[in-house]
C-alpha positions as a Markdown table, in Angstrom:
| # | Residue | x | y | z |
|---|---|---|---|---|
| 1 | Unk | 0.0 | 0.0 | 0.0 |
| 2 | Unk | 1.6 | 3.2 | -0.8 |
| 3 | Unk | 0.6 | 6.4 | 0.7 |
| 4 | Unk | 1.5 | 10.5 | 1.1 |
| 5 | Unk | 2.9 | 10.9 | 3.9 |
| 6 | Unk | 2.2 | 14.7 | 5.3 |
| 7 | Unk | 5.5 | 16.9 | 4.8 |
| 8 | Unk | 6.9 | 14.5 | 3.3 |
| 9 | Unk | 8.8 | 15.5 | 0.0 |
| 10 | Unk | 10.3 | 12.4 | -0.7 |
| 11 | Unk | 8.2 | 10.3 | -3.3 |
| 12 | Unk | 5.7 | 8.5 | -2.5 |
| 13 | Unk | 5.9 | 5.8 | 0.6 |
| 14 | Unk | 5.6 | 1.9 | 0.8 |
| 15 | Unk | 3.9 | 1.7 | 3.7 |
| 16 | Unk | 4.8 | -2.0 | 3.7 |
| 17 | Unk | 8.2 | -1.3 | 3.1 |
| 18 | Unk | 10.1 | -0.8 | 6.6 |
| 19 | Unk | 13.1 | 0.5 | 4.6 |
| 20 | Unk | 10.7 | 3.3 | 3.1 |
| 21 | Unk | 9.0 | 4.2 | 6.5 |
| 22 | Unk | 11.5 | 5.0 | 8.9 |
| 23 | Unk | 13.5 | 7.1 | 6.0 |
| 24 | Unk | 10.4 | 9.0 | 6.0 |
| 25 | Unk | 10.3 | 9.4 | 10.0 |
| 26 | Unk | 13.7 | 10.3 | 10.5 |
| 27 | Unk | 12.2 | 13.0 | 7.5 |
| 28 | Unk | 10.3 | 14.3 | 9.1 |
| 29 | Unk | 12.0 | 14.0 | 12.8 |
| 30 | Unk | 14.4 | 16.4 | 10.8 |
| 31 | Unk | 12.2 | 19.3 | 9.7 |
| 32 | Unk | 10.8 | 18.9 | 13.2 |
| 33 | Unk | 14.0 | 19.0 | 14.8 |
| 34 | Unk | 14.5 | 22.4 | 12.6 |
| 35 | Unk | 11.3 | 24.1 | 13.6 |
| 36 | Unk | 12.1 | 23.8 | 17.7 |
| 37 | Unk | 15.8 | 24.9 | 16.8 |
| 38 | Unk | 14.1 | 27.5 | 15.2 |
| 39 | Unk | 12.1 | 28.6 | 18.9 |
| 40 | Unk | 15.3 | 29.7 | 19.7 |
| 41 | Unk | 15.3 | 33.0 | 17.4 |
| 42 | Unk | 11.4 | 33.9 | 19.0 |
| 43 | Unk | 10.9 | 37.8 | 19.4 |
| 44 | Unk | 10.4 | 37.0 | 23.1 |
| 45 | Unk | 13.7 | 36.1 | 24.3 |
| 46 | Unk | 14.7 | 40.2 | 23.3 |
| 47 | Unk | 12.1 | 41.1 | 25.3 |
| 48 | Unk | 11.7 | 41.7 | 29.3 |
| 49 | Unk | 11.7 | 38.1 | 31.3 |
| 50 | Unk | 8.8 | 37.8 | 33.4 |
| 51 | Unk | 10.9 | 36.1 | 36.2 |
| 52 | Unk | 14.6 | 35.6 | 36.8 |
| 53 | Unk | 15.9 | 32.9 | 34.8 |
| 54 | Unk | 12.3 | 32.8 | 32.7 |
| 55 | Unk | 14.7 | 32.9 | 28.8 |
| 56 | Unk | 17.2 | 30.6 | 30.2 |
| 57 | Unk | 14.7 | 27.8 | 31.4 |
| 58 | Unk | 12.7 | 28.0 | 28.1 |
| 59 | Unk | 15.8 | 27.6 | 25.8 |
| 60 | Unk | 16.7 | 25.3 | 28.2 |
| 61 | Unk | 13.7 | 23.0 | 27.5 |
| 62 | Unk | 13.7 | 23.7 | 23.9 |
| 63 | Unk | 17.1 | 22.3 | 23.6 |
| 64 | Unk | 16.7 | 19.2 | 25.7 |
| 65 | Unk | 12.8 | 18.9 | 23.0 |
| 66 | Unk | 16.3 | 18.6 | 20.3 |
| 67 | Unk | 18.2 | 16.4 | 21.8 |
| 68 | Unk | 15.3 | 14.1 | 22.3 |
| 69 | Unk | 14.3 | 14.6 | 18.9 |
| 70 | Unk | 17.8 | 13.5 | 17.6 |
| 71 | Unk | 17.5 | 10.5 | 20.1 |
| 72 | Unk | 14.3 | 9.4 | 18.0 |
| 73 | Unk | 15.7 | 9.9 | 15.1 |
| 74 | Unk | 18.9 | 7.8 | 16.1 |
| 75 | Unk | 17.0 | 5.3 | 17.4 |
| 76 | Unk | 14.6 | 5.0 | 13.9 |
| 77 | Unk | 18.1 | 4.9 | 12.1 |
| 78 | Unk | 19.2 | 1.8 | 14.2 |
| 79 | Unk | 16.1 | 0.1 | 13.4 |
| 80 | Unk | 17.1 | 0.6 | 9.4 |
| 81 | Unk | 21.1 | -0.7 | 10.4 |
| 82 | Unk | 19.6 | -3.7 | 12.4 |
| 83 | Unk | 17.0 | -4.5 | 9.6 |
| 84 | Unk | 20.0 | -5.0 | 7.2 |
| 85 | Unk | 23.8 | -6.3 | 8.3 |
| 86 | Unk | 23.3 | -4.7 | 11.6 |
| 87 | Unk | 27.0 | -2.3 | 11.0 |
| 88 | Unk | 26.3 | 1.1 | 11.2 |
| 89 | Unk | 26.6 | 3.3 | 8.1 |
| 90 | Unk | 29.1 | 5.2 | 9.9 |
| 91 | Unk | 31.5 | 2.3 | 10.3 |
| 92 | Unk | 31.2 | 0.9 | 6.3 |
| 93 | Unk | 32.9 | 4.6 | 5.1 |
């Protein structure tokens, strides 16, 4: 069955392909990872904090949203190394 997947660019997916679905996740994980990086240029954080330490615990919490974002994404690209020879990309360059 092959489907659009939303914000997708890529063609379109086998959704009974494994290979096909998590190289659309990790996608999509990226443009999503872009849009929170993206929190970090906001109009607020120029403007007066409402507390001490109000900017610095927001960016905070956007940043750690990244890093689990990348986890994810990591995580979708072991499935694609375990679903073949189980060596990471990195290590057959």
């Amino acid at each position: 069955m092959k489907t659009r997947v939303p914000n997708d660019t890529r063609k379109d997916i086998d959704m009974d392909n494994l290979e096909d679905r998590c190289n659309s996740v990790r996608a999509q994980l990226k443009e999503i990872d872009e849009r929170v990086r993206g929190m970090m240029k906001d109009a607020r954080f120029t403007g007066e904090q409402s507390f001490n330490g109000q900017h610095a615990e927001m960016k905070a919490n956007i940043m750690l949203a990244v890093r689990h974002i990348e986890d994810a994404r990591m995580r979708v690209g072991k499935i694609l190394q375990y679903a073949d020879d189980g060596v990471s990309i990195l290590d057959k360059q």
